[in-house]
VEXKELUM-409558 format. One line per 8 residues: number of its first residue (from 1); their letters; for each residue x, z, y of N, C-alpha, C. Coordinates in nm, 3 decimals. Each point is the difference from the previous one (the first is absolute). Layout:
BEGIN
NUM = A = X:Z:Y:X:Z:Y:X:Z:Y | ...
//
This chain:
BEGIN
1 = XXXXXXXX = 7.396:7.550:12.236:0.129:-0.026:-0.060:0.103:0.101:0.052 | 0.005:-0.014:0.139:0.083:0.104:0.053:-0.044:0.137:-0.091 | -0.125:0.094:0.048:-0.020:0.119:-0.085:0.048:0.026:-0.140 | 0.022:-0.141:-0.075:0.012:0.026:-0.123:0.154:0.045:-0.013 | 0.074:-0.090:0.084:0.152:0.020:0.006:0.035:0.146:-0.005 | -0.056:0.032:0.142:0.023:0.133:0.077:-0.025:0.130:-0.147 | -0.132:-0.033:-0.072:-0.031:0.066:-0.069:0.085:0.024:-0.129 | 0.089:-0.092:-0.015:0.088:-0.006:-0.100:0.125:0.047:0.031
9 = XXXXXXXX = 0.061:-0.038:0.101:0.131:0.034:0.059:-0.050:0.169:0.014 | -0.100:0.003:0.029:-0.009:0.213:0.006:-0.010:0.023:-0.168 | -0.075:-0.027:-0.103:0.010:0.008:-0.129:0.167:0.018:-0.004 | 0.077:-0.135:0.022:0.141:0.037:-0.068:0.059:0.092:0.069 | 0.043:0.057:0.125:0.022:0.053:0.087:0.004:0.178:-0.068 | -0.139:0.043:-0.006:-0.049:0.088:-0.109:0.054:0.049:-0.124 | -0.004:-0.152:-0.046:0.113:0.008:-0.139:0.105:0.048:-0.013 | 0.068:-0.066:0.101:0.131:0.019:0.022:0.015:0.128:0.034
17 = XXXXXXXX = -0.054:0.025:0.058:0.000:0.184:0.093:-0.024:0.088:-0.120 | -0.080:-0.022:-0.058:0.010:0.094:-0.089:0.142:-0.014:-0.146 | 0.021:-0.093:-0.002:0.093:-0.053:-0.110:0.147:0.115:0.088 | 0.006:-0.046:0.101:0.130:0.062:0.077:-0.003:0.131:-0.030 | -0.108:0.062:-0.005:-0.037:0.163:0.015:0.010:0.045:-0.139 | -0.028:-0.088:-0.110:-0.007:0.075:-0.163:0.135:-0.042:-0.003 | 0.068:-0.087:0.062:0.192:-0.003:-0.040:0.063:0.055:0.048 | -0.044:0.067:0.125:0.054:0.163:0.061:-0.042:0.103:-0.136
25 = XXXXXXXX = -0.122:0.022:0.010:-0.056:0.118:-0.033:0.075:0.027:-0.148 | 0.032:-0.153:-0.115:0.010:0.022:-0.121:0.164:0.006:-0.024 | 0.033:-0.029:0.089:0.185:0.010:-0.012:0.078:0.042:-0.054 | 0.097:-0.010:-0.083:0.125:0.093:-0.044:0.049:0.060:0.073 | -0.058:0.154:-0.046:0.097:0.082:0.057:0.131:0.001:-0.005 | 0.094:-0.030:0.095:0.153:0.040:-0.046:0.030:0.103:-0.048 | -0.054:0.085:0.105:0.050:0.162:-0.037:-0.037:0.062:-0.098 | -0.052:-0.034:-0.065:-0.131:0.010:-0.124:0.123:0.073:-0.133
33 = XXXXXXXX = -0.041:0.073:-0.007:0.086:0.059:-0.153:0.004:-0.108:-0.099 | -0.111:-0.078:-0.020:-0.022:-0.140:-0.123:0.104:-0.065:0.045 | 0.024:-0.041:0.138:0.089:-0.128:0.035:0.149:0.064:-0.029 | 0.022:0.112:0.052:0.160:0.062:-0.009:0.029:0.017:-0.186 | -0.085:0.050:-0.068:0.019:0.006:-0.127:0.015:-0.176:-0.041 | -0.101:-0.095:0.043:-0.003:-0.119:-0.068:0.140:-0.037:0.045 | 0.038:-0.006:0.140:0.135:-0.059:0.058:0.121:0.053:-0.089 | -0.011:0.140:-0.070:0.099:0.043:-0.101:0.032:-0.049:-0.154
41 = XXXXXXXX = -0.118:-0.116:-0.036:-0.029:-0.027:-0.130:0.038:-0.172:-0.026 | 0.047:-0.038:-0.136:0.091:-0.128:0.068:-0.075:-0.127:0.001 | -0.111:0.066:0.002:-0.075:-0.150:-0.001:-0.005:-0.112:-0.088 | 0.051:0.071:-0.124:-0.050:-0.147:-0.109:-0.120:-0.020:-0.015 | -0.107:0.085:-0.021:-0.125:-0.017:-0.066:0.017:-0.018:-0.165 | 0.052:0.029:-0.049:0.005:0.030:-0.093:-0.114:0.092:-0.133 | -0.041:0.049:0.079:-0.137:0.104:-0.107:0.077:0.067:-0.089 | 0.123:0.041:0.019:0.064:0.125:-0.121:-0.081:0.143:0.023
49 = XXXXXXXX = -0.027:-0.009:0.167:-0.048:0.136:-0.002:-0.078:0.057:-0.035 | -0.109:-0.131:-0.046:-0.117:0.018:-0.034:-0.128:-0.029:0.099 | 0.036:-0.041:0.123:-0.093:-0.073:0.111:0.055:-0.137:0.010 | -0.120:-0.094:0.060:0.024:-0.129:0.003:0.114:-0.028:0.120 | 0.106:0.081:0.040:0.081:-0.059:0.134:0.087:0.102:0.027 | 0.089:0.001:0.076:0.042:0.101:0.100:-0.073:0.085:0.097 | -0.100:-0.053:0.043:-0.088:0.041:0.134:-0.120:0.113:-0.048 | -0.082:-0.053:-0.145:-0.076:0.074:-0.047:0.085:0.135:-0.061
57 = XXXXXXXX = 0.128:-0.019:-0.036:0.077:0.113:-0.042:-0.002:0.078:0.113 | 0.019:-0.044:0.108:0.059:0.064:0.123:-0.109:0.101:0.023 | -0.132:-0.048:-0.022:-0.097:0.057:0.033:-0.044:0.104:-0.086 | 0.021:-0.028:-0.098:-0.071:0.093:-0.090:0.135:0.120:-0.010 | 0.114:-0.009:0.053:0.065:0.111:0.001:-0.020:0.062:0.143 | -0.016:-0.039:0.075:-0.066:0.050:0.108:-0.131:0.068:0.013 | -0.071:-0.050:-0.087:-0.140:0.089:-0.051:0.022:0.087:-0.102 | 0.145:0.029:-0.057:0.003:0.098:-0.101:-0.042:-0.049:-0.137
65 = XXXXXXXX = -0.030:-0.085:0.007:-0.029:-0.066:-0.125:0.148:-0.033:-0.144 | 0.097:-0.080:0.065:0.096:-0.019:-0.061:0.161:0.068:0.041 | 0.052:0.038:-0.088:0.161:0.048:0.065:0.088:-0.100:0.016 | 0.087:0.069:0.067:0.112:-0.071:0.054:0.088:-0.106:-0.120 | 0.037:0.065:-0.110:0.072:-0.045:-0.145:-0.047:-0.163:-0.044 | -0.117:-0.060:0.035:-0.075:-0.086:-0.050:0.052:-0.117:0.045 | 0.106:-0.038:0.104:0.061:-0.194:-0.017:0.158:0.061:-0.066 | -0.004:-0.067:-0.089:0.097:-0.059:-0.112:0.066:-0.118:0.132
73 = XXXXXXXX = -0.027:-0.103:0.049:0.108:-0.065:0.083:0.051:0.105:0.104 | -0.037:0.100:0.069:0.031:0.049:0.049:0.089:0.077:0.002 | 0.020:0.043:-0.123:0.111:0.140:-0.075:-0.017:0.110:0.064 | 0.158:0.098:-0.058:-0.021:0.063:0.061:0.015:0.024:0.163 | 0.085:-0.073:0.054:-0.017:-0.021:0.138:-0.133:0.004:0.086 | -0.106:-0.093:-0.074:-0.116:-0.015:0.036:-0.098:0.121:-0.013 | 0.006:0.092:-0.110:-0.038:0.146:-0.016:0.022:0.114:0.123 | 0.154:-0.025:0.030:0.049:0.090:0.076:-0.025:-0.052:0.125
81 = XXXXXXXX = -0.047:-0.096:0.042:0.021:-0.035:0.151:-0.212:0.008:0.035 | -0.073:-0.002:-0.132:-0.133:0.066:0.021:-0.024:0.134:0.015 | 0.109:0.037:-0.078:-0.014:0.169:0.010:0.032:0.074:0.154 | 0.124:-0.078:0.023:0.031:0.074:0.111:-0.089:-0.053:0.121 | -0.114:-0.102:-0.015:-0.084:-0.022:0.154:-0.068:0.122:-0.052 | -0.109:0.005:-0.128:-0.074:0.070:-0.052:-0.009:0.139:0.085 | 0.170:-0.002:-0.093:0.067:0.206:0.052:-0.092:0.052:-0.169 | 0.056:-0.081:-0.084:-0.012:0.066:-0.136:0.102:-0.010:-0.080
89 = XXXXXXXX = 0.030:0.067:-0.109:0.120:-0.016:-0.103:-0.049:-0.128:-0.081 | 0.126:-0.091:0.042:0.050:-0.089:-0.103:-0.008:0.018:-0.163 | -0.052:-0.071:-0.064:-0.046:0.053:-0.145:0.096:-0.167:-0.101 | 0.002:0.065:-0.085:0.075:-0.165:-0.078:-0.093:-0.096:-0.018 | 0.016:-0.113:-0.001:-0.072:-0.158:0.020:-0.059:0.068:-0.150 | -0.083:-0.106:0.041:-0.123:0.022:-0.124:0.047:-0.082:-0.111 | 0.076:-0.002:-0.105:0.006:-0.078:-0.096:-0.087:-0.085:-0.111 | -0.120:0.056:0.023:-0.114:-0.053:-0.067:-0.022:-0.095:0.056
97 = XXXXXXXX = 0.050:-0.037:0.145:-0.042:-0.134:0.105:0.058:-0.112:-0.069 | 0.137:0.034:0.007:0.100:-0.109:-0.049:0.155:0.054:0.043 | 0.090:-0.076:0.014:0.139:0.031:0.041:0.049:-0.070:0.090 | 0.064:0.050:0.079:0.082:-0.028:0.138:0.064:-0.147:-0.090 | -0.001:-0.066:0.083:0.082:-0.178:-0.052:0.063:-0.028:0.170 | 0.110:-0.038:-0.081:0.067:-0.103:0.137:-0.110:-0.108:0.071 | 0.060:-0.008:0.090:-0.090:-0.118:0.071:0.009:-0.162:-0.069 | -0.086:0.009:-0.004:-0.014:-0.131:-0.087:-0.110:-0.090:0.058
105 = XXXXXXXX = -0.008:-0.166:-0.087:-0.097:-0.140:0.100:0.003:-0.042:-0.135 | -0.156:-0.058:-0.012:-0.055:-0.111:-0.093:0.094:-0.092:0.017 | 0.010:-0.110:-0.138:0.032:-0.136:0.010:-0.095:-0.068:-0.094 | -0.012:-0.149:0.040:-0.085:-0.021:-0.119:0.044:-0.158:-0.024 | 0.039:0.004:-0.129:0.035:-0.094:-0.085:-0.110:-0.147:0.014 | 0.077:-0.083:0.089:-0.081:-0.099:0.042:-0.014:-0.078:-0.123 | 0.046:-0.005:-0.128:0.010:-0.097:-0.112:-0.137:0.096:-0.113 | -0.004:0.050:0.054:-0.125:0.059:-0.099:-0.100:0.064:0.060
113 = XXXXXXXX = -0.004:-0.044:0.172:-0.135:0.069:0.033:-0.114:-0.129:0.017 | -0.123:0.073:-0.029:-0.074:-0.104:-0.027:-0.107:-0.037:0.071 | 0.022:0.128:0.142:-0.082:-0.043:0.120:-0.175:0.096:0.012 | 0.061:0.086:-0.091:-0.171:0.046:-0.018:-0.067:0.083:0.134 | 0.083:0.070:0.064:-0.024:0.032:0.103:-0.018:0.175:-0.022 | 0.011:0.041:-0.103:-0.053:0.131:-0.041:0.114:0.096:0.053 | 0.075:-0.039:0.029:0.162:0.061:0.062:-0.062:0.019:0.193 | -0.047:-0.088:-0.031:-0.037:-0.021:0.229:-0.083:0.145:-0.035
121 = XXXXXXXX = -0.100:-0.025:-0.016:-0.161:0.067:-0.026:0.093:0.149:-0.025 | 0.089:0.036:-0.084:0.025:0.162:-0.057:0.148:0.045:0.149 | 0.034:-0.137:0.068:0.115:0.063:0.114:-0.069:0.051:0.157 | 0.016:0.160:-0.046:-0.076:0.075:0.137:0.069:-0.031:0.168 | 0.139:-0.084:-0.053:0.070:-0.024:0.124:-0.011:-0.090:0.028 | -0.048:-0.093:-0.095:0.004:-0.192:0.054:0.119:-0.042:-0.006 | 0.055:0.041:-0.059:0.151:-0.068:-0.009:0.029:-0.146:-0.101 | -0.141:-0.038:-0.093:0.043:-0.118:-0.070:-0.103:-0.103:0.036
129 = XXXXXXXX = 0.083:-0.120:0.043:-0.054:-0.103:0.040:-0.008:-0.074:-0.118 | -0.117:-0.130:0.034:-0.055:-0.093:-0.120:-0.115:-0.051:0.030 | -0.043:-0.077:-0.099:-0.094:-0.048:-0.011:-0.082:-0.025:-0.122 | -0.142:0.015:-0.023:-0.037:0.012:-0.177:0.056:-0.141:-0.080 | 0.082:0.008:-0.102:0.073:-0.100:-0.067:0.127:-0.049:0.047 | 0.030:0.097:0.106:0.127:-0.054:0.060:0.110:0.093:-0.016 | 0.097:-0.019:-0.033:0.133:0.127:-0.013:-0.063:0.086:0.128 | 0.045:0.122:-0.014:0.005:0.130:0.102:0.133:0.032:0.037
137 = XXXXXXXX = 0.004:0.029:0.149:0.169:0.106:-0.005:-0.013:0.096:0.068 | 0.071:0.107:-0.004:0.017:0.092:0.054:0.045:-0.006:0.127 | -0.064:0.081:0.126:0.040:0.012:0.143:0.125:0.141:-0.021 | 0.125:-0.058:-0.055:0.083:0.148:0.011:-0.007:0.089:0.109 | 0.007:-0.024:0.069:-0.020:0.064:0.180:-0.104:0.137:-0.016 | -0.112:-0.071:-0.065:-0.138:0.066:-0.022:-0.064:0.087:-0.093 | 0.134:-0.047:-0.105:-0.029:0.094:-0.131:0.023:0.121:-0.026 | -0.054:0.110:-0.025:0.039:0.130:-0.002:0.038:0.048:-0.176
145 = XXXXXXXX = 0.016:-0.098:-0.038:0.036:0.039:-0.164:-0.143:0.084:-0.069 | -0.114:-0.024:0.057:-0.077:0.071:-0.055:-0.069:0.021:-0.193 | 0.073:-0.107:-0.034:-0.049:-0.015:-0.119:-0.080:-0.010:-0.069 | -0.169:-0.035:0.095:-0.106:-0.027:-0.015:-0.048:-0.147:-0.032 | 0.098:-0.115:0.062:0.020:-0.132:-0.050:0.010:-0.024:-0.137 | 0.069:0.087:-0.090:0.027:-0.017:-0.123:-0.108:0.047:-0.159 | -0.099:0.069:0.030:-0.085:0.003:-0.118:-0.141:-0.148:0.057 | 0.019:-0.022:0.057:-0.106:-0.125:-0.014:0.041:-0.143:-0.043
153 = XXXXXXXX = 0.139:0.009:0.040:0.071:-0.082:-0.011:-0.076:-0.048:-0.183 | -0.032:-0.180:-0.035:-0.028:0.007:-0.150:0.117:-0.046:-0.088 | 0.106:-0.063:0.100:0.118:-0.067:-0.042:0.162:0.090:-0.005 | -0.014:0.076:0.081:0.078:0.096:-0.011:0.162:-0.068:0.091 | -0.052:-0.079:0.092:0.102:-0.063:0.099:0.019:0.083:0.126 | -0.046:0.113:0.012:0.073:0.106:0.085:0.118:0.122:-0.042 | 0.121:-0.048:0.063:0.084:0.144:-0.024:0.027:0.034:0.127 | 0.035:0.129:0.012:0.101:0.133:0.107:0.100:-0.012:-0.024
161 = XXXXXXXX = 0.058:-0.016:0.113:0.169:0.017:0.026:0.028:0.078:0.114 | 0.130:-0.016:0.031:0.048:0.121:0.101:-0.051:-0.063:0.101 | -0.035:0.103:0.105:-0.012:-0.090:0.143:0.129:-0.020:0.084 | 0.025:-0.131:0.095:0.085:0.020:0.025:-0.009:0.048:0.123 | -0.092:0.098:0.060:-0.012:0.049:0.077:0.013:0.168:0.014 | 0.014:0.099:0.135:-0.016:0.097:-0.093:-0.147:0.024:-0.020 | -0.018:0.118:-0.049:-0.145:0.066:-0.028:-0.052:0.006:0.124 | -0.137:0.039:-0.017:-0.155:-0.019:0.070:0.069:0.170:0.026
169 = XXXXXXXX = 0.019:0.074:0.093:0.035:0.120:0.008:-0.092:0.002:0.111 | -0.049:0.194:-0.046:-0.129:0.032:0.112:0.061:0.045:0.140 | -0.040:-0.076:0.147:0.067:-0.019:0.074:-0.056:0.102:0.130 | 0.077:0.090:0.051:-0.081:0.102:0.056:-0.037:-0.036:0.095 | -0.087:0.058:0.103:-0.058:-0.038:0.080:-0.018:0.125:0.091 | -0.007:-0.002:0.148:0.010:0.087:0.115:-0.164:0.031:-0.005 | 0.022:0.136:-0.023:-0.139:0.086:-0.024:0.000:0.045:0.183 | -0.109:-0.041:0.055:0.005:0.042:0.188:-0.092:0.132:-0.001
177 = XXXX = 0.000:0.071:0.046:-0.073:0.140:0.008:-0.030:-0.023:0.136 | -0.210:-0.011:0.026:-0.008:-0.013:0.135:-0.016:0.129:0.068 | 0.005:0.017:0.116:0.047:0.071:0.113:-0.180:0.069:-0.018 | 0.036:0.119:0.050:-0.159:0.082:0.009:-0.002:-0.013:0.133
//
């Protein structure tokens, strides 16, 4: 009985040891060009750019894959403040994305929603609470105006309004240069 204990407590022990070591090893880089570009981008998740998030954008312009022009929430502010980590010329927002909009938050018309849940399932932020058959509401706090709530919608009980907050603005962040 004892051996068996012993033999287990080293099994988890093991586990653990190694679990600690792949959450070192797999870490976010801070310093990471992905993280300083993502920290510049406003974080709706939105998919204007054409990737599922902010983060996969981040990346794929970091791999050269996508330019700077590609978040529409971002504007041009958001262009110019990639360009200049980059150290490339600022180019005009991509208009094929969509258009710069004020900051704006879902509402949803509690007299005609009908609980389907298809609004939860399409919000990349989690911002609408509910239950299936039960009215939904919006977490304003949480909402990034993404406008992805609204084509699943079957009732058409979601609108955008102003936020009364300001905008999701990309918020810079202290780039550390380590010491050789």
């Amino acid at each position: 009985m004892l051996t068996a204990i012993l033999v287990i407590a080293l099994l988890v022990s093991g586990i653990g040891l190694v679990l600690v070591w792949l959450g070192q090893r797999w870490q976010a880089d801070e310093d990471s060009l992905v993280e300083a570009i993502n920290a510049r981008l406003p974080q709706t998740q939105c998919a204007q750019c054409g990737y599922p998030g902010c983060r996969p954008y981040a990346q794929a312009i970091a791999d050269g894959e996508a330019d700077v022009n590609q978040c529409p929430p971002g504007g041009e502010t958001g262009v110019q403040a990639l360009a200049e980590l980059l150290g490339v010329e600022a180019k005009p927002l991509d208009a094929a994305r969509g258009e710069v909009k004020p900051p704006q938050v879902a509402i949803i018309d509690e007299d005609r929603c009908i609980g389907c849940t298809l609004c939860i399932q399409a919000c990349p932020v989690d911002a609408i609470f509910g239950a299936a058959r039960q009215m939904h509401t919006i977490i304003e706090s949480e909402c990034t105006g993404c406008e992805l709530c609204l084509p699943p919608c079957p009732v058409d009980c979601i609108d955008l309004v102003p936020a009364k907050r300001p905008a999701i603005a990309p918020a810079p962040i202290p780039i550390r240069v380590k010491a050789a």
